[in-house]
C-alpha positions in Angstrom: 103.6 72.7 26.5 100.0 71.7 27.3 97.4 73.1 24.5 94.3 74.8 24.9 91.5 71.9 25.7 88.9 73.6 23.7 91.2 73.1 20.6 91.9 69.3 21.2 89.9 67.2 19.0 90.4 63.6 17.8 91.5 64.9 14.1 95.5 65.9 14.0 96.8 69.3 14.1 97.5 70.3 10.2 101.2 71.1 9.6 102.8 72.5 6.6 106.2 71.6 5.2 109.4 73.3 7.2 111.6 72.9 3.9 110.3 73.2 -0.2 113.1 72.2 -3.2 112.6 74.5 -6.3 113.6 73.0 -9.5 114.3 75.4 -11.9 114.0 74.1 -15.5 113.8 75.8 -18.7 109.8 75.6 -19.6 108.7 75.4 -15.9 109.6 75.8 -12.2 108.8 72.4 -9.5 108.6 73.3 -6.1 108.0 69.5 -3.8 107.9 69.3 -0.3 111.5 67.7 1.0 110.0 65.8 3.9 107.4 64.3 1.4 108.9 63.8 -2.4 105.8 63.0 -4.1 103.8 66.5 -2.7 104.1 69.5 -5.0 103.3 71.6 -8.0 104.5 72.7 -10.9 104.3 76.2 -13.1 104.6 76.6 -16.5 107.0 79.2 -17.4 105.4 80.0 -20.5 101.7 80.6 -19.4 101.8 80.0 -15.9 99.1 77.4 -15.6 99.4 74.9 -11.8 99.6 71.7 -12.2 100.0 68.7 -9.7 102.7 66.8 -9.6 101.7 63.2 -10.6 104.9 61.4 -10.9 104.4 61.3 -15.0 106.1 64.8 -15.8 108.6 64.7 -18.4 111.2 67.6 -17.9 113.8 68.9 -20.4 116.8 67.8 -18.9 118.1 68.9 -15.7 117.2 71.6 -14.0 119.5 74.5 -14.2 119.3 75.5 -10.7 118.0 74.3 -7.3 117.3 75.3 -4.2 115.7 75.1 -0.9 112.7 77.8 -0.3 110.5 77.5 2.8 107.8 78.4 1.7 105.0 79.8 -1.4 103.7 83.2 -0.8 101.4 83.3 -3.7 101.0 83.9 -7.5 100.3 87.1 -8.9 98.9 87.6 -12.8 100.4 91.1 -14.6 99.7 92.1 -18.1 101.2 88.9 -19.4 102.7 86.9 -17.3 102.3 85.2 -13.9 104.9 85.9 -10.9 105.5 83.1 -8.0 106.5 85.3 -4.5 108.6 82.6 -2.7 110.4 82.8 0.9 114.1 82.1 0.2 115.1 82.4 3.8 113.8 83.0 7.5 114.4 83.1 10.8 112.9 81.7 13.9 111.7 84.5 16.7 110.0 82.9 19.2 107.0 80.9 19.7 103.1 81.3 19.9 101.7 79.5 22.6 104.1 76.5 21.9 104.4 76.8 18.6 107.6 78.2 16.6 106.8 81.3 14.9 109.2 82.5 11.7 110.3 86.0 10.4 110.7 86.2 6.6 114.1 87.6 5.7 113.8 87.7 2.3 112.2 86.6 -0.9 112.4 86.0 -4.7 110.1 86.3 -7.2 109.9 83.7 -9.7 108.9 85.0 -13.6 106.6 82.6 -15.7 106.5 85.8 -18.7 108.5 83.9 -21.3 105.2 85.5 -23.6 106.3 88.8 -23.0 108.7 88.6 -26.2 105.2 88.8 -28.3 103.7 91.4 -26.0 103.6 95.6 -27.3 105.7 97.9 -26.7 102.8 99.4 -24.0 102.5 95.7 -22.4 105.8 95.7 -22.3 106.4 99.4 -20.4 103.2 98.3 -18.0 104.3 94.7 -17.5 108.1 96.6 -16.5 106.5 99.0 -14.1 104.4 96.0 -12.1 107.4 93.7 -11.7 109.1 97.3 -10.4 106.8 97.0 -7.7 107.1 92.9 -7.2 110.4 94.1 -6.4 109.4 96.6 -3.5 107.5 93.8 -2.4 110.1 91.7 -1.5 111.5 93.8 0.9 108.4 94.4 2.6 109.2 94.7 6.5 107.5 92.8 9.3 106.1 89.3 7.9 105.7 86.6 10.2 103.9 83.1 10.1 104.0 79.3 11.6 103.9 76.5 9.8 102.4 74.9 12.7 99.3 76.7 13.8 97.8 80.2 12.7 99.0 83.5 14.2 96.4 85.7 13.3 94.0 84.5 15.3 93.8 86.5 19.7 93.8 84.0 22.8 90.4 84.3 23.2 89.2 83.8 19.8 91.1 80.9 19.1 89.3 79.2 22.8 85.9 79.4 21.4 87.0 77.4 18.5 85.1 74.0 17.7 86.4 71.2 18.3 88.4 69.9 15.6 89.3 73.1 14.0 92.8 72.8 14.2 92.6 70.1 11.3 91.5 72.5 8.9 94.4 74.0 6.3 96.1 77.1 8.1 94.4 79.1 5.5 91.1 78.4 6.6 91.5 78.8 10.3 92.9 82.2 9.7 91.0 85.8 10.2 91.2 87.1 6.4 91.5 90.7 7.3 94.9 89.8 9.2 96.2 88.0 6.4 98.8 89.8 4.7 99.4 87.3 1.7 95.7 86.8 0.9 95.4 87.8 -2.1 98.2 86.2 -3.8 97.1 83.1 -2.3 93.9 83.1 -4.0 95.0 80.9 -7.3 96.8 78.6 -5.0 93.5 78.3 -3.0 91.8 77.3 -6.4 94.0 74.9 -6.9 93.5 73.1 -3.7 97.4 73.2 -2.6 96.7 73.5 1.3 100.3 71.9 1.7 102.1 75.0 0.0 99.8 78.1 1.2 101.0 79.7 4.1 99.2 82.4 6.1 101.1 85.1 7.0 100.7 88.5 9.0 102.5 91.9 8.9 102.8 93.6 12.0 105.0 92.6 15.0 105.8 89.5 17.2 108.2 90.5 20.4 109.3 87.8 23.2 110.7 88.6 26.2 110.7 85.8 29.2 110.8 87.5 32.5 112.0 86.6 35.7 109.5 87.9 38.9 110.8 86.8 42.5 110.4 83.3 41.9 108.3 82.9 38.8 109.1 83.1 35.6 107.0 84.6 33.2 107.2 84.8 29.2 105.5 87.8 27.6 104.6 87.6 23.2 103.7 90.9 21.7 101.8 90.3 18.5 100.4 92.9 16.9 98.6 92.4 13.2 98.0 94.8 10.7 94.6 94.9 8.8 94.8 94.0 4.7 91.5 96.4 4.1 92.8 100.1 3.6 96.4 99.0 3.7 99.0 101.8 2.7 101.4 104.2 3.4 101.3 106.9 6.0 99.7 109.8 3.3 98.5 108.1 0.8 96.0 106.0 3.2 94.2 108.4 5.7 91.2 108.3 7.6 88.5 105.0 6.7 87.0 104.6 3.1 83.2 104.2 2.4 83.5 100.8 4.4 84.5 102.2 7.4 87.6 100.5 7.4 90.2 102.6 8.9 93.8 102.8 7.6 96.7 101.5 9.6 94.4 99.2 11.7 96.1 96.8 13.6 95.5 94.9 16.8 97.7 94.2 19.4 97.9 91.2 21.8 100.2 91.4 24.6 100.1 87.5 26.2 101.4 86.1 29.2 102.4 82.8 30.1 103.7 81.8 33.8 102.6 79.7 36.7 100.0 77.6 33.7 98.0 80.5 33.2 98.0 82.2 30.1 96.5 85.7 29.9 96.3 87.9 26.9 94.7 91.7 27.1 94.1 93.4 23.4 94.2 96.9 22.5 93.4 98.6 18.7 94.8 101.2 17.0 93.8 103.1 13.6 93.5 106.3 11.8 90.3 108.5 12.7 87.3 106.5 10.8 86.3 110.0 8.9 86.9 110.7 5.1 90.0 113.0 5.3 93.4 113.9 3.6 96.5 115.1 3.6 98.3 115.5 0.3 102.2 115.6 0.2 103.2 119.1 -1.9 106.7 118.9 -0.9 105.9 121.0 2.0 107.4 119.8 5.7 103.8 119.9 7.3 101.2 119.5 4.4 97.9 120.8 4.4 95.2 118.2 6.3 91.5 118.5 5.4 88.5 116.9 6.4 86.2 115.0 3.3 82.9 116.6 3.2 80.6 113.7 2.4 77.3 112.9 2.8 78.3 109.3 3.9 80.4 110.5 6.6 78.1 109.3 9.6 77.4 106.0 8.0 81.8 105.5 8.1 82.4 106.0 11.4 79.4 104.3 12.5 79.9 101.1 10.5 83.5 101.2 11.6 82.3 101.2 15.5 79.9 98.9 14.3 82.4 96.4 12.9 84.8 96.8 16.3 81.5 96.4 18.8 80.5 93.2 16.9 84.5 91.6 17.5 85.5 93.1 20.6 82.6 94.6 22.9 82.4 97.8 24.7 84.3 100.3 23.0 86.8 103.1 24.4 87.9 105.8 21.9 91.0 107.3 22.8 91.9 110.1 20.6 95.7 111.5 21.6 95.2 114.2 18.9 96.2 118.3 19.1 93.2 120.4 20.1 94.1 123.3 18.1 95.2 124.1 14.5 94.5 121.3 11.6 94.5 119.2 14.2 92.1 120.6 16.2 89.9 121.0 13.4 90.4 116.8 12.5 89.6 115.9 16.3 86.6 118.5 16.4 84.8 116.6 13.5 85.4 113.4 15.0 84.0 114.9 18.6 81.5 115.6 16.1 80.4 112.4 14.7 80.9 110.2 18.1 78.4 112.1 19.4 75.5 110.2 17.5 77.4 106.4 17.5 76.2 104.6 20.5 77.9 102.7 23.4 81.1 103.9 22.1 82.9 106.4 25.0 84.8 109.0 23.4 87.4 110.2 25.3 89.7 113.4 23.4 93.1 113.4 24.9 95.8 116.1 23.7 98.9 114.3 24.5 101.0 116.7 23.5 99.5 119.7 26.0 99.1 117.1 29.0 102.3 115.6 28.4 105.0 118.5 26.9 108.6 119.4 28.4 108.6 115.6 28.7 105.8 114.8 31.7 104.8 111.3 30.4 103.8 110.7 33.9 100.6 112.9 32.9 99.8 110.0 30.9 98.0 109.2 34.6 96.0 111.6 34.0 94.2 109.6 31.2 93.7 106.7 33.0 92.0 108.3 36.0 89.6 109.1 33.2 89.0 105.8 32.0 90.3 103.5 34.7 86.9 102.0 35.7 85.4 101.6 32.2 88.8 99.9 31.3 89.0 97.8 34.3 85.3 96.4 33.5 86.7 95.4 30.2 89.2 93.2 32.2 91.5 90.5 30.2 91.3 87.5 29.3 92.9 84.3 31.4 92.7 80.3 31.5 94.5 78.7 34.0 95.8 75.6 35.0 93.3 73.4 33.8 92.4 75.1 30.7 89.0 76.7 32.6 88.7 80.3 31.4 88.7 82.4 34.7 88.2 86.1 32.7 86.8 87.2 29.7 87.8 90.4 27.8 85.0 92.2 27.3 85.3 94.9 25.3 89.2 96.6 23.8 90.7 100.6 24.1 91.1 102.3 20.4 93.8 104.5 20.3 94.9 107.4 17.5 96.8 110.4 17.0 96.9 111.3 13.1 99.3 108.5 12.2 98.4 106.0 15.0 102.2 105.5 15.4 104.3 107.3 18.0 101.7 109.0 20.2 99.7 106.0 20.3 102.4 103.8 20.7 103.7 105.1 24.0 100.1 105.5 25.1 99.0 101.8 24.4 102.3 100.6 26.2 101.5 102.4 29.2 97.8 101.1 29.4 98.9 97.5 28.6 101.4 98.2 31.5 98.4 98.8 33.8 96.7 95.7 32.9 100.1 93.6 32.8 100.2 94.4 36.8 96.5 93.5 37.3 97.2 90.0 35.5 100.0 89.1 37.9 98.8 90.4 40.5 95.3 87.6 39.6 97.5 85.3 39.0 99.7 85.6 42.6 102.9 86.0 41.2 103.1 90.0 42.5 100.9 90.8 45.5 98.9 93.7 45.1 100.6 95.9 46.6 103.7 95.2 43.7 103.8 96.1 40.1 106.6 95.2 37.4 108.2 98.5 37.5 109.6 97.6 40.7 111.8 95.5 39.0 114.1 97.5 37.4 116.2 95.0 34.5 112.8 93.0 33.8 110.9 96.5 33.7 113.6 97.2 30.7 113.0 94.4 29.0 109.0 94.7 29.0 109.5 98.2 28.0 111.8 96.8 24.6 108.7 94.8 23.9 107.0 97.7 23.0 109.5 99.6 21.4 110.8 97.3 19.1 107.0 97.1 18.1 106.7 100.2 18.0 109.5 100.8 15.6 108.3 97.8 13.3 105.2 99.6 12.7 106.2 102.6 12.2 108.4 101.4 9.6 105.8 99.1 7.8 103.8 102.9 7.6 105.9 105.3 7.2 109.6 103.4 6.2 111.5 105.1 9.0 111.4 104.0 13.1 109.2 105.3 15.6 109.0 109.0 17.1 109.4 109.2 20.9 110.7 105.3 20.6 113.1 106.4 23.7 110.1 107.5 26.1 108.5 104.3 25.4 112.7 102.6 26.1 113.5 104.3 28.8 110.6 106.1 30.2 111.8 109.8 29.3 113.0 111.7 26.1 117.0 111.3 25.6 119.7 113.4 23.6 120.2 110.0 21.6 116.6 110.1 20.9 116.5 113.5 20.2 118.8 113.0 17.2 117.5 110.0 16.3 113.8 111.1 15.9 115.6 114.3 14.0 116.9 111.7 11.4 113.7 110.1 11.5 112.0 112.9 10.8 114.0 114.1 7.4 113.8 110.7 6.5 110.0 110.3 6.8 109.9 113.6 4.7 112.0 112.4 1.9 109.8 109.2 1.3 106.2 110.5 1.6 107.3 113.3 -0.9 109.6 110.6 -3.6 109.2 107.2 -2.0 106.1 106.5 -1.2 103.5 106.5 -4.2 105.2 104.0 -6.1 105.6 102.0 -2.5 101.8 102.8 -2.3 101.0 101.1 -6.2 103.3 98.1 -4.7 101.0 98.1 -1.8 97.6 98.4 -3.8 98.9 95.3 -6.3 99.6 92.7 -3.5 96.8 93.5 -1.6 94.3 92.7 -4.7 93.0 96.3 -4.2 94.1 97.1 -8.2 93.7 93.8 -10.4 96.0 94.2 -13.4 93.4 94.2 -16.2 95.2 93.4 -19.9 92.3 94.7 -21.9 91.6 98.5 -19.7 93.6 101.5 -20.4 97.4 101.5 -19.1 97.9 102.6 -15.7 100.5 104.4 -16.7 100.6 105.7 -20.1 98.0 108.1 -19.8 100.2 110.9 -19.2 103.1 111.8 -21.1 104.7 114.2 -18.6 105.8 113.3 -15.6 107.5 116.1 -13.5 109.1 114.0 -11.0 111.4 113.2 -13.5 112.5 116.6 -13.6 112.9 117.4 -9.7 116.6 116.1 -9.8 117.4 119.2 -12.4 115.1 121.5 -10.4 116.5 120.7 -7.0 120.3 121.6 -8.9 119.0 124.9 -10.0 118.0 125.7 -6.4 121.1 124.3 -4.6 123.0 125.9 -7.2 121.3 129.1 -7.0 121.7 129.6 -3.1 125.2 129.0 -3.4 125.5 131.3 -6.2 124.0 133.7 -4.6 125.9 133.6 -1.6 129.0 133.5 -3.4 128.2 137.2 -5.1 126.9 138.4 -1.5 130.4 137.8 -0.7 131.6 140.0 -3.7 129.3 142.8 -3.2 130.9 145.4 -1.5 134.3 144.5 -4.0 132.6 145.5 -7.4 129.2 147.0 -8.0 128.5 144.7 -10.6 128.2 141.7 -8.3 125.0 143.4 -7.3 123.3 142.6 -10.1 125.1 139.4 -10.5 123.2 139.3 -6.8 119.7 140.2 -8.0 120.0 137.5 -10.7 120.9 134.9 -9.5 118.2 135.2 -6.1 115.9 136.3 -8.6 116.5 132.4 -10.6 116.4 130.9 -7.3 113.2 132.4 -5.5 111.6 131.8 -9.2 112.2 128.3 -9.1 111.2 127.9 -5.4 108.1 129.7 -6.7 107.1 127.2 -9.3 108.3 124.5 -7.1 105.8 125.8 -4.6 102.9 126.2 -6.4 103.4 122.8 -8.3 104.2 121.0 -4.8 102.3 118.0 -5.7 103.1 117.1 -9.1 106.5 117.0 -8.1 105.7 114.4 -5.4 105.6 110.5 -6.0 102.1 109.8 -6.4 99.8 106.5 -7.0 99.4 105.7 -10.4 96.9 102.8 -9.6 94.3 103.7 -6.4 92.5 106.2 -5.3 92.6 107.8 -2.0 89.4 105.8 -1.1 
């Protein structure tokens, strides 16, 4: 596969290392690069210093294990002792523009604490509770990366490229704030080991290779999530001070056939105001807008920030009109009215498109068709000449940016999907790919597997209204499934996701572990989560209770009291359970909201 001229230069292409060997010794782990022997590094165990490898080591005796890894995510330093995050497996999933592209599957994390034995007994609790959260962190969903080229970079970015910048380390060509691992790669960085650090993205990468009357066309979704305000769905709302808005990601949809290759971008992200809303074990808990005197400055270095990377700027905002909704969208009606060349355009998806009329989804794009068509895609054809330019990208939101936007931002990539082939000649302009109903179904999986990825890097369940976005309309099966969703998505904001949240805030380099400030989390010596379990039996046990004696009632008129008591325990508990909501919710220990 040809490569993009403007990328060609007389230096080689940097490559990392497919396969790493870790040697597991006593006093130190060696990871060296398989395909070259004499490449690698080495940790100590004990105070988890780098080193080279320089052919002089002297190790005690064999190493008691060893393995193949494919690849270093970075180093972390805790309380005491340094952590290695390493990928122990992965699988190929397509390729970006010629290049393979990998999907971790899992990884380990290597311990160089063998200190910790002279540590407190608070070290010790705090240095227990960060490695807890090492441990969430290598399950984390949704990590891709080459070892041939870098992923987080659009088509049209990587085209104005100077020559020659395809030599660089991987880490250097990357965009940072798309770089999911770039804070653990820091020390590695330091250490000048451009062999071993590999950039990687969270987010999505979908390939489907279509087949159009007589061309052939393969279709990469890529979408990559933003490192700045990175979270979970309610413990990162709204933007912080920065304007940087939580659950940002960008999405490239790129098409290769006939020697063109096209891509067309779209944005999503939480509304760029201050605002929250706190789990209290309530289904639907309370959202409020951040009074701030900053506010304005937010949203308008947020715009700011998307004007100076993308152009002209469409704001699509899918939220309800009415209730706490309402109130979120009016204040950010509010604020676009003073940011400039930004069109604002308020949508409510869920009174244009209820009962299931996702066709009204139209509707919006008569409003913005001939701003969005101006924007136009980008394409380079045969030769490598660059025939269109994007010139400015659609921002999309609901209040979690996931399953209203989602269908949304598939339907409007639709749209532009048809104007590229049609450009290119491989539809004719009277055609579009919904006339082809088993490649329609396979675009439309694109964006629902996405969909679904996302969602669960948020929120840790799949996508809402994942079915509409499948099939084009709302299903029984889907019906169920978003039910399960749902409950699920419940359970882990209220007792999942603030320790997920700490996990989040570590990795991320947002909290650096300090060994001489106070302990995270020793400041408080009651925690009430830990006694939901018994209060949750009371109330279970109290309900049934009392429905046993309702039974009895009209058998012995001392159930009746046996009655009253035991609904009088129950509502007492739900009572206190109510009015203490949040303290008996997981919570961050280590961030604040902003």
């Amino acid at each position: 596969m040809d490569i993009e001229p403007s990328l060609v230069g007389s230096a080689e292409r940097f490559k990392l290392d497919h396969e790493l060997e870790l040697h597991e010794f006593e006093d130190k782990f060696v990871i060296k690069s398989l395909q070259s022997p004499n490449q690698g590094f080495w940790i100590s165990r004990r105070d988890g210093n780098i080193n080279f490898l320089d052919g002089n080591e002297t190790c005690s005796g064999s190493p008691s294990r060893t393995s193949t890894i494919y690849g270093v995510v970075g180093t972390i330093r805790l309380v005491v002792g340094t952590y290695v995050v390493v990928i122990t497996s992965c699988k190929e999933v397509g390729s970006f523009l010629g290049y393979p592209v990998y999907r971790v599957m899992s990884m380990r994390v290597l311990a160089c604490n063998d200190a910790l034995k002279f540590s407190t007994g608070q070290e010790k609790k705090d240095e227990a509770y960060f490695m807890t959260l090492l441990n969430i962190v290598e399950s984390t969903p949704g990590l891709y990366y080459s070892y041939e080229t870098d992923i987080t970079l659009n088509l049209q970015r990587r085209n104005k490229l100077v020559e020659g910048w395809m030599s660089k380390p991987l880490w250097k060509q990357a965009d940072p704030r798309y770089v999911w691992n770039r804070h653990l790669s820091e020390e590695l960085i330091e250490c000048k080991l451009d062999r071993f650090i590999v950039p990687i993205i969270q987010g999505s990468f979908q390939v489907a290779e279509l087949k159009l009357k007589d061309s052939h066309a393969m279709v990469t979704l890529v979408s990559r999530r933003c490192n700045r305000r990175l979270g979970t769905r309610m413990w990162r709302r709204g933007a912080n001070l920065e304007g940087d808005a939580a659950n940002f990601i960008e999405t490239e949809q790129l098409l290769e056939t006939e020697g063109f290759r096209s891509s067309f971008l779209q944005v999503r992200g939480s509304i760029p105001l201050l605002w929250e809303q706190i789990v209290d074990l309530s289904y639907k808990p309370h959202l409020s807008v951040i009074k701030h005197e900053q506010t304005p400055l937010v949203v308008e270095r947020h715009f700011s920030d998307l004007s100076q990377r993308y152009g002209e700027i469409i704001a699509i905002d899918l939220t309800e009109k009415h209730g706490e909704e309402g109130q979120l969208s009016a204040a950010y009606a509010a604020e676009m009215k003073n940011v400039p060349n930004v069109r604002y355009v308020p949508f409510d998806f869920h009174g244009h498109c209820k009962d299931s009329n996702f066709d009204n989804l139209e509707i919006l794009y008569d409003q913005i068709s001939e701003d969005a068509e101006k924007q136009r895609y980008f394409l380079i054809d045969r030769e490598g000449n660059v025939q269109e330019e994007q010139r400015g990208v659609i921002r999309s939101n609901c209040v979690d940016s996931l399953d209203r936007t989602n269908v949304t931002q598939c339907y409007l990539a639709q749209k532009a999907l048809n104007l590229q082939l049609q450009r290119i000649g491989v539809l004719s302009p009277s055609e579009c790919i919904s006339m082809f109903d088993e490649e329609y179904g396979k675009y439309r999986a694109l964006w629902a597997e996405q969909g679904d990825e996302i969602s669960l890097e948020y929120t840790g369940t799949h996508a809402l209204k994942g079915d509409i976005v499948r099939y084009g309309k709302q299903t029984i099966f889907g019906m169920i499934k978003d039910g399960m969703s749902a409950l699920s998505r419940y359970y882990l904001n209220n007792f999942h996701d603030g320790i997920r949240q700490d996990a989040l805030d570590l990795i991320s380099g947002h909290y650096t572990v300090n060994r001489n400030s106070l302990s995270p989390i020793g400041q408080n010596g009651f925690d009430p989560f830990s006694f939901l379990p018994v209060t949750s039996a009371l109330i279970i046990g109290g309900l049934t209770a009392t429905t046993l004696t309702v039974q009895q009632v009209g058998r012995n008129v001392h159930q009746y009291v046996s009655t009253a008591i035991c609904a009088g325990i129950t509502a007492g508990v739900m009572a206190i359970l109510k009015a203490n909501g949040r303290q008996f919710c997981s919570r961050p220990r280590l961030c604040g909201l902003l």
